[in-house]
C-alpha positions as CSV (number, residue, x, y, z in Angstrom):
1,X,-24.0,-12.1,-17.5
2,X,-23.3,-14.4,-14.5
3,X,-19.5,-15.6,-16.5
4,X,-18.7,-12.1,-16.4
5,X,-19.8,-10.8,-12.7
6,X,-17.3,-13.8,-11.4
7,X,-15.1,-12.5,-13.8
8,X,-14.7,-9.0,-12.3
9,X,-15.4,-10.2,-9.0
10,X,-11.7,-10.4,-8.7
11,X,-11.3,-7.2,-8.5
12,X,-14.1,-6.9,-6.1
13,X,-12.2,-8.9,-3.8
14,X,-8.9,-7.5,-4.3
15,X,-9.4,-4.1,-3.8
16,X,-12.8,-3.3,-1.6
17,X,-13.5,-6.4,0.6
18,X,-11.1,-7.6,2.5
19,X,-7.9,-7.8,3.7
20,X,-4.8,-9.7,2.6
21,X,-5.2,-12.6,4.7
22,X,-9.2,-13.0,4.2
23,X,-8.6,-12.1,1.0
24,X,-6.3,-14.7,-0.4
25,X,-8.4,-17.2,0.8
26,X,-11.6,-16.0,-0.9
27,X,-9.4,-15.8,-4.3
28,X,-8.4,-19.6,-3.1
29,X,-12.2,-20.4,-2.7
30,X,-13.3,-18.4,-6.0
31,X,-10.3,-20.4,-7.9
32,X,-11.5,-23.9,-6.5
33,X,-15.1,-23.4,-8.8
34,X,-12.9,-22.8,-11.6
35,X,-13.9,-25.7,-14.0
36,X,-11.3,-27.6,-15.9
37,X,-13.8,-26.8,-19.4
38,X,-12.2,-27.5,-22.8
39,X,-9.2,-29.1,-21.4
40,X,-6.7,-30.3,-23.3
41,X,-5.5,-33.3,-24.7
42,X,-1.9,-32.8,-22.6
43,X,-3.5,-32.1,-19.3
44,X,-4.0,-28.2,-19.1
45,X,-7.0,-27.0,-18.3
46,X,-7.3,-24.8,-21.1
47,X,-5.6,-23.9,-24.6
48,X,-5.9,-20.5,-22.5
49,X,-3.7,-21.8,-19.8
50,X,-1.2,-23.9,-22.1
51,X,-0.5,-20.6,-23.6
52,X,0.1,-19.0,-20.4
53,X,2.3,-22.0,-19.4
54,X,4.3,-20.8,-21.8
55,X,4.8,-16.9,-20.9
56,X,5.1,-17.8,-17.6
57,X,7.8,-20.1,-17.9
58,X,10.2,-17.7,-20.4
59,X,9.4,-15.2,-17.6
60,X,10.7,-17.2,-14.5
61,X,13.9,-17.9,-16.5
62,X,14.9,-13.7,-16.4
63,X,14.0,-13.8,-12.3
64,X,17.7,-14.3,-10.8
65,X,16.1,-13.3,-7.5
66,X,13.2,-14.3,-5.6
67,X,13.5,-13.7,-2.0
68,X,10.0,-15.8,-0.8
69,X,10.5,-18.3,-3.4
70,X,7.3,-17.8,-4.9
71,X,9.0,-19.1,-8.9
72,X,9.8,-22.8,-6.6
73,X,5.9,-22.9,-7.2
74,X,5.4,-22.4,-10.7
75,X,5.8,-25.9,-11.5
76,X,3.3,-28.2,-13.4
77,X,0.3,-27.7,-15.5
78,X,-1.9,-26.8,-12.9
79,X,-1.3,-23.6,-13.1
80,X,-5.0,-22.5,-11.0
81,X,-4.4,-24.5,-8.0
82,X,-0.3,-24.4,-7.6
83,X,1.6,-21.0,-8.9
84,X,1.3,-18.4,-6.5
85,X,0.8,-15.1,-7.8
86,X,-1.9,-16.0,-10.8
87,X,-5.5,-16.2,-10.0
88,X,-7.9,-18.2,-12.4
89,X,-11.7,-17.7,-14.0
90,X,-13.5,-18.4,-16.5
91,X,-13.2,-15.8,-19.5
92,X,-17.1,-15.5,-20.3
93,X,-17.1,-15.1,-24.0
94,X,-15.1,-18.3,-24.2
95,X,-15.9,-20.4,-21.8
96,X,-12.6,-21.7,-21.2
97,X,-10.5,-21.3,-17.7
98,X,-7.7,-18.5,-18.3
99,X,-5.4,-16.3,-16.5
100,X,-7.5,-13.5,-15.1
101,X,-5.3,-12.0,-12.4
102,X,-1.5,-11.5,-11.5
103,X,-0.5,-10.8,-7.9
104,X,3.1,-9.9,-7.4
105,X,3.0,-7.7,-4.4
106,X,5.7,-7.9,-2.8
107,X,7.5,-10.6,-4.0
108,X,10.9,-8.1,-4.5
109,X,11.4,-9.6,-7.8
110,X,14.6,-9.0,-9.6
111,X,16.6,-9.5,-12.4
112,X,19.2,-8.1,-15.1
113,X,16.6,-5.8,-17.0
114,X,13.2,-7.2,-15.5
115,X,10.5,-6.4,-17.8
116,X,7.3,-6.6,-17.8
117,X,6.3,-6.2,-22.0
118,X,6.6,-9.7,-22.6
119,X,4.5,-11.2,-19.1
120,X,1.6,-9.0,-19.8
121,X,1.4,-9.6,-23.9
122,X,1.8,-13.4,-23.2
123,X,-1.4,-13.0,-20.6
124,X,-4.4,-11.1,-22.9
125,X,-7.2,-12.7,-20.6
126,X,-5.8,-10.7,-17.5
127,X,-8.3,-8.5,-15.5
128,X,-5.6,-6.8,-13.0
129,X,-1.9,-6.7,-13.1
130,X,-0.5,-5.6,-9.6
131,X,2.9,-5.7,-9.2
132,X,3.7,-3.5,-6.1
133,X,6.8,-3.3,-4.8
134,X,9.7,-5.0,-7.3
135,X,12.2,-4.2,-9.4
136,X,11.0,-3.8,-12.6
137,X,12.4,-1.6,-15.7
138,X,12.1,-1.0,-19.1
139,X,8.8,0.0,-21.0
140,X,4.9,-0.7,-20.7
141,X,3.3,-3.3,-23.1
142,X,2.0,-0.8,-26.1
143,X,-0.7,-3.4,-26.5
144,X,-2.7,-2.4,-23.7
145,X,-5.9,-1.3,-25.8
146,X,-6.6,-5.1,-26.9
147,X,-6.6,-6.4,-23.7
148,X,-10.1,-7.2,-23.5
149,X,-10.9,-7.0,-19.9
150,X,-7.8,-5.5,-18.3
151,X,-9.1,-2.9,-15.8
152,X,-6.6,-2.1,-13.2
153,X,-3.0,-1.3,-13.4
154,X,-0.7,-1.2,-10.1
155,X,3.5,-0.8,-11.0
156,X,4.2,1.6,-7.8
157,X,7.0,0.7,-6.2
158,X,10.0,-0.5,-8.8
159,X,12.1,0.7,-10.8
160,X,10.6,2.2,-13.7
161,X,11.9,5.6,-15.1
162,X,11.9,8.5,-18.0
163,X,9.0,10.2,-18.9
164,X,5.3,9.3,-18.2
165,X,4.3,6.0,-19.8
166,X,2.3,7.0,-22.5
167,X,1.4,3.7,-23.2
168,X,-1.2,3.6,-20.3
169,X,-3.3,6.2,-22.4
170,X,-4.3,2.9,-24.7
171,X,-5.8,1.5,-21.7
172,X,-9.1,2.8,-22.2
173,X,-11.1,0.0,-20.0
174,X,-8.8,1.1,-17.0
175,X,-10.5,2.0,-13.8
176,X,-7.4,2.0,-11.6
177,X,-3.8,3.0,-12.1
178,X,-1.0,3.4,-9.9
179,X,2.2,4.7,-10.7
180,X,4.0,6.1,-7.2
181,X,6.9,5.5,-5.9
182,X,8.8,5.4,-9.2
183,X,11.6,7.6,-10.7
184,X,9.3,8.8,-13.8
185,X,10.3,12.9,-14.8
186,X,9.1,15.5,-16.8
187,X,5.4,15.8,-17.6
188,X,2.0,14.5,-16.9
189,X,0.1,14.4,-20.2
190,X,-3.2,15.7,-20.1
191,X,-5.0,13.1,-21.5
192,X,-4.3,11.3,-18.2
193,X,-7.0,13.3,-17.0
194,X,-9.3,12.3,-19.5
195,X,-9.3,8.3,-18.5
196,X,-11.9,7.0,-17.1
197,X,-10.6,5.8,-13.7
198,X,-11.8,5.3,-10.1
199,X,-8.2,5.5,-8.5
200,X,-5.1,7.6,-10.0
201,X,-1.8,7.6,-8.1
202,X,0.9,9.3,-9.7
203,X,3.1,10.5,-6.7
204,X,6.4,10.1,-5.4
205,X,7.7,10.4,-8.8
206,X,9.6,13.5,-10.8
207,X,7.3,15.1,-12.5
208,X,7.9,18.3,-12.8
209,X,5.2,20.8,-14.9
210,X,1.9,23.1,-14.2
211,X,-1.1,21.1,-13.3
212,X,-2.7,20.6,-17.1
213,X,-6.0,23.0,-17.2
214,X,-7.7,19.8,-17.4
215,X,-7.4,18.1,-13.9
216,X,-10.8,18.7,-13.3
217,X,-11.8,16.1,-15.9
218,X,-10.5,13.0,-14.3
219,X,-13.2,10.8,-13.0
220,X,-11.1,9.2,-10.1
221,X,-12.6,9.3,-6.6
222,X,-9.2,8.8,-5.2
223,X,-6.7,11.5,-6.8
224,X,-3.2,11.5,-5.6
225,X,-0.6,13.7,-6.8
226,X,2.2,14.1,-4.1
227,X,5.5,14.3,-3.5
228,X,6.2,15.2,-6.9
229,X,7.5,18.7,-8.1
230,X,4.7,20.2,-9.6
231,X,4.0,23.7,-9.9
232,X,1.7,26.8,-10.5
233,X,-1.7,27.1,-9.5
234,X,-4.2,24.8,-8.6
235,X,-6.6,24.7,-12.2
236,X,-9.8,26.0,-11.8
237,X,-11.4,23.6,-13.6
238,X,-10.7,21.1,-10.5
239,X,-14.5,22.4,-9.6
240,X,-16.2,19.9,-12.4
241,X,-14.9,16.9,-10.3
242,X,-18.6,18.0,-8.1
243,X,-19.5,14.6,-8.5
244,X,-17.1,12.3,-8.2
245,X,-13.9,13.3,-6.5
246,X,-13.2,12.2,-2.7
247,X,-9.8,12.6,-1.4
248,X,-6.9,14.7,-3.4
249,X,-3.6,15.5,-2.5
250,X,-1.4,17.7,-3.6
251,X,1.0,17.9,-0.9
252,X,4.3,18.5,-0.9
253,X,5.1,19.7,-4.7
254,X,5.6,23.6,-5.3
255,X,2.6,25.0,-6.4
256,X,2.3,28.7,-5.9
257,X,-0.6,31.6,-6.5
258,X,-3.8,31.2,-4.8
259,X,-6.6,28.5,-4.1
260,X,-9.4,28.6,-6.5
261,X,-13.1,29.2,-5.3
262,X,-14.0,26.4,-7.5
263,X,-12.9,24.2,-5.4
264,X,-16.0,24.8,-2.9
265,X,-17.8,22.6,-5.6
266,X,-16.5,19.3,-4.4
267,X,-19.5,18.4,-2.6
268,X,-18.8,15.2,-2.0
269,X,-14.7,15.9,-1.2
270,X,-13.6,14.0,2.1
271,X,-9.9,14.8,2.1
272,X,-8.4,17.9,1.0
273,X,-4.4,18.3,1.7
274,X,-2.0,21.0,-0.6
275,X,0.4,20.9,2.6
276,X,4.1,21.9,1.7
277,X,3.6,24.3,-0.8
278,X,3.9,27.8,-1.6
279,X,0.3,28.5,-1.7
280,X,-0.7,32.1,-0.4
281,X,-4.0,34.1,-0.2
282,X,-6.7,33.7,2.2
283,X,-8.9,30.6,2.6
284,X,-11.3,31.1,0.0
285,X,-15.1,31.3,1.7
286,X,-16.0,29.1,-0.8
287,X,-14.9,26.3,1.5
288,X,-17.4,26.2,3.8
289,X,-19.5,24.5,1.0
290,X,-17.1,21.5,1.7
291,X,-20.0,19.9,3.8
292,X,-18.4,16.1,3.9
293,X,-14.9,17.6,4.8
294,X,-13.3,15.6,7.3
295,X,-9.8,16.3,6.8
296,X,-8.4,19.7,5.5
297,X,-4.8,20.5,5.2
298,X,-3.3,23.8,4.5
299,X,-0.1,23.5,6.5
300,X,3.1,25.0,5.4
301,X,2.1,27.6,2.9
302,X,1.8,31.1,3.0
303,X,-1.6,31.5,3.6
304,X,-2.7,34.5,5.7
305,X,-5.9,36.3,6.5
306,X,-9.3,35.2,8.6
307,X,-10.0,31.8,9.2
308,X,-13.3,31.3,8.1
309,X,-15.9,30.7,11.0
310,X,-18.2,28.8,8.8
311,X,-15.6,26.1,7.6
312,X,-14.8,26.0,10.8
313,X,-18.2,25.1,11.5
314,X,-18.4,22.5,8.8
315,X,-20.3,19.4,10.6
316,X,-17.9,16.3,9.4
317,X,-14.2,18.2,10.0
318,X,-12.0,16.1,12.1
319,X,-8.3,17.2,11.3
320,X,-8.1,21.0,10.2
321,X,-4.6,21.9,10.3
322,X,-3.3,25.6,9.3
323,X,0.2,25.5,10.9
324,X,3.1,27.4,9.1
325,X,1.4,29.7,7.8
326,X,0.2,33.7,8.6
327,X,-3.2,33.3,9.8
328,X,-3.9,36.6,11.6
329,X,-7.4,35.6,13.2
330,X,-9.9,33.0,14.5
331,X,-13.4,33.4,16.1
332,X,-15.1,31.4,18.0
333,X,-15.7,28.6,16.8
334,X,-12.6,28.1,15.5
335,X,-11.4,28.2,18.7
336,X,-13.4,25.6,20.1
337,X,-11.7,23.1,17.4
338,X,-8.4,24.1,18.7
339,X,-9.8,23.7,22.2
340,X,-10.7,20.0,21.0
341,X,-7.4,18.9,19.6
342,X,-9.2,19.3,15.5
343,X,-7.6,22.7,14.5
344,X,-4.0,23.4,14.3
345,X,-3.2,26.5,13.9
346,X,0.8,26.7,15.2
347,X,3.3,28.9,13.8
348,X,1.2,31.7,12.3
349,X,0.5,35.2,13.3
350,X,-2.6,35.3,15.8
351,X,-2.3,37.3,18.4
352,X,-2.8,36.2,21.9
353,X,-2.6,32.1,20.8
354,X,0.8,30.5,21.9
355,X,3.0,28.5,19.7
356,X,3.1,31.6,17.0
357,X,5.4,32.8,15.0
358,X,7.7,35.7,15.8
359,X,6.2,39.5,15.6
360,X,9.1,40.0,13.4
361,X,8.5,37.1,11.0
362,X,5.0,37.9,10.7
363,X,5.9,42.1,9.9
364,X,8.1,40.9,7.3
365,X,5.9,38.3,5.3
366,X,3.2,41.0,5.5
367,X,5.5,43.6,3.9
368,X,6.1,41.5,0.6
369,X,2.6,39.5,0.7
370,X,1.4,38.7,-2.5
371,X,-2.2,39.5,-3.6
372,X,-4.5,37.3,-5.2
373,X,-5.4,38.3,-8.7
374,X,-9.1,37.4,-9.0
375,X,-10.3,38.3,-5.6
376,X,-13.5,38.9,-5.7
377,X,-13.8,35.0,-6.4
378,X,-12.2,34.0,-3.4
379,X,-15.5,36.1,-1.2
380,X,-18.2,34.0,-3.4
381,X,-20.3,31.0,-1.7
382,X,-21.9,29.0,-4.3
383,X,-23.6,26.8,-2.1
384,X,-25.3,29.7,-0.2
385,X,-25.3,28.0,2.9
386,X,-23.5,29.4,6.6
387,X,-22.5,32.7,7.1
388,X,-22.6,35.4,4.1
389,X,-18.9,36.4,2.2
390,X,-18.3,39.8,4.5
391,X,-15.3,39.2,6.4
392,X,-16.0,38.9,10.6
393,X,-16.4,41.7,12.6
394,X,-13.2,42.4,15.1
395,X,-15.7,41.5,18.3
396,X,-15.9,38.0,16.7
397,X,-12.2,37.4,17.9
398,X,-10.9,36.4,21.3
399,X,-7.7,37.3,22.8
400,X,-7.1,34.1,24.4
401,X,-7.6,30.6,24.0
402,X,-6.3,27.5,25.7
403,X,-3.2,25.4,24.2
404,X,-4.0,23.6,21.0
405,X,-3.9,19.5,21.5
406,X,-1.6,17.3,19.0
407,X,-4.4,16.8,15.9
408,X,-5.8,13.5,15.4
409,X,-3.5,11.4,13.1
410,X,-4.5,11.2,9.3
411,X,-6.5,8.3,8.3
412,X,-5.7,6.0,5.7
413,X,-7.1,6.3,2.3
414,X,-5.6,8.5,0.1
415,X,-2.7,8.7,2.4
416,X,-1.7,4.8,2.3
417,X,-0.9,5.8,-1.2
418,X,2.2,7.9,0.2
419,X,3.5,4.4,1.9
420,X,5.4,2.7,-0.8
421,X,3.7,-1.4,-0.2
């Protein structure tokens, strides 16, 4: 049991820790209790690492450019203590020193058809693979499956393209994969949704389908799906991620129709964002069951109605912004977020706030509006906490309210993934 805790501890490191900086020197200090066990006869470490030696060598030959000079390293048999970009361990259920990590961010590899099929094949002892931010093509090892202890996945950022890697879906042990900032099109297969992973970022790519009725079965805490050109409706199944989701985005695709109560149910939801779309209906009330909300994000839709008083009155909200939309009223409360710089509500249709839209735009959106077809839904609370489903009374509303401050700048999370390093 102790082998294989140092074992994963990699990831450990890489991801949750620390820093860069810190963190390469704890991978430095991990790598210096590697053991030179079973070493052989010709002075590797390992038969592990003398087969390694070999993959890694073929590989540096197809790199024609390496702008930090990171291949000027890969020299020697001592592989664990020189080549940057490999990290080291003991594989636990041989007991022999192997290749359990490659590091490639940013190293801007290149060459003439850079691919990755034979690297990862040649490295089955691998526990992560990140390769952020190079300028690699061509296909995904199909081999996946019978890498042992391979848990996290991370091309973003190169040059991969066609449809979605369906090779990933042999991946079963993965826990985190990230795709953005590729040129991927067409569809998402469902069974995406069906691995078992912490972390799943798929946008900045081409895709370009409905959301599969199965989103809600992903297990990922951190779900982003932006910048792609998705469209539809939001599934309602998005509700049976209650217990796991944290931060979504769906920001700037092309969905359309209106928000599904269900997703009231995300209990433990942080970040919320389906800005740039051409979502319409009111809020559902169903929202103000979104008790660890601290940022929601329904800006440039077509969302009109009440804003809600209780999720305006939800107790973790930080950055509620509404803007470019055709809101027609806020209470209260509401106002007192706007008063504090937390609620953006610029460019819609409430009357007596500044910073609104023309009397003309508004008469004409409200001419055409689309209804949503299950309404009822959008009134229910499941939670059956704050203020009942009845819409507020018209002495709820103020006429005036002072000019809304810039809102507070998103925090990372979720929304590093729309950065492409």
């Amino acid at each position: 049991m102790g082998g294989i805790n140092t074992f994963f501890l990699f990831i450990f490191l890489t991801l949750f820790l620390v820093g860069n900086g810190e963190q390469d020197a704890q991978i430095k200090a991990l790598q210096t209790t590697v053991g030179s066990s079973l070493a052989t006869a010709d002075g590797f470490q390992s038969v592990l690492i003398r087969r390694a030696y070999k993959t890694i060598q073929a590989f540096k030959k197809k790199i024609t450019y390496d702008p930090k000079n990171i291949t000027k390293t890969w020299r020697g048999k001592n592989i664990c203590r020189d080549y940057k970009g490999f990290l080291c361990d003991v594989r636990p259920d041989v007991n022999q020193t192997a290749i359990a990590g490659v590091k490639f961010n940013n190293y801007n590899f290149n060459g003439p058809n850079l691919t990755l099929t034979e690297l990862i094949t040649g490295l089955p002892d691998i526990v992560f693979f990140h390769a952020n931010s190079n300028n690699f093509t061509g296909s995904i090892p199909t081999n996946l499956n019978k890498l042992k202890y391979f848990f996290e996945l991370d091309l973003s950022n190169n040059n991969f393209s066609g449809r979605f890697p369906t090779e990933v879906l042999r991946a079963n042990k993965l826990l985190f994969l990230d795709l953005r900032f590729n040129t991927f099109v067409g569809t998402v297969p469902s069974q995406v949704f069906g691995l078992k992973v912490d972390l799943l970022f798929i946008n900045n790519n081409n895709f370009i389908q409905r959301l599969p009725a199965n989103l809600g079965n992903t297990t990922a805490l951190y779900l982003t799906l932006a910048n792609n050109k998705f469209i539809g409706g939001i599934p309602p199944s998005i509700g049976q991620a209650s217990n796991t989701l944290l931060e979504v985005l769906f920001l700037n695709n092309r969905l359309n129709g209106c928000l599904p109560y269900e997703i009231g149910f995300l209990k433990k939801a942080t970040v919320f964002d389906v800005g740039f779309n051409r979502l319409h209906g009111p809020i559902p009330r169903s929202f103000q069951c979104l008790r660890k909300m601290e940022l929601l994000n329904l800006a440039h839709n077509r969302f009109s109605g009440v804003v809600p008083e209780a999720v305006c009155s939800l107790p973790n909200l930080s950055n509620f912004t509404l803007s470019y939309n055709f809101f027609t009223q806020v209470g209260p409360q509401c106002r007192k977020l706007i008063k504090k710089g937390i609620l953006n509500v610029d460019r819609n249709c409430i009357s007596g706030l500044p910073y609104q839209r023309r009397r003309a735009v508004c008469s004409r959106f409200f001419a055409t509006s689309q209804s949503c077809p299950n309404a009822r839904s959008l009134t229910l609370v499941p939670c059956r906490q704050g203020l009942s489903d009845g819409e507020l009374a018209s002495s709820d509303i103020e006429s005036t309210a002072p000019s809304p401050a810039p809102a507070q700048a998103p925090r990372r999370g979720s929304y590093g993934a729309l950065s492409p390093h």
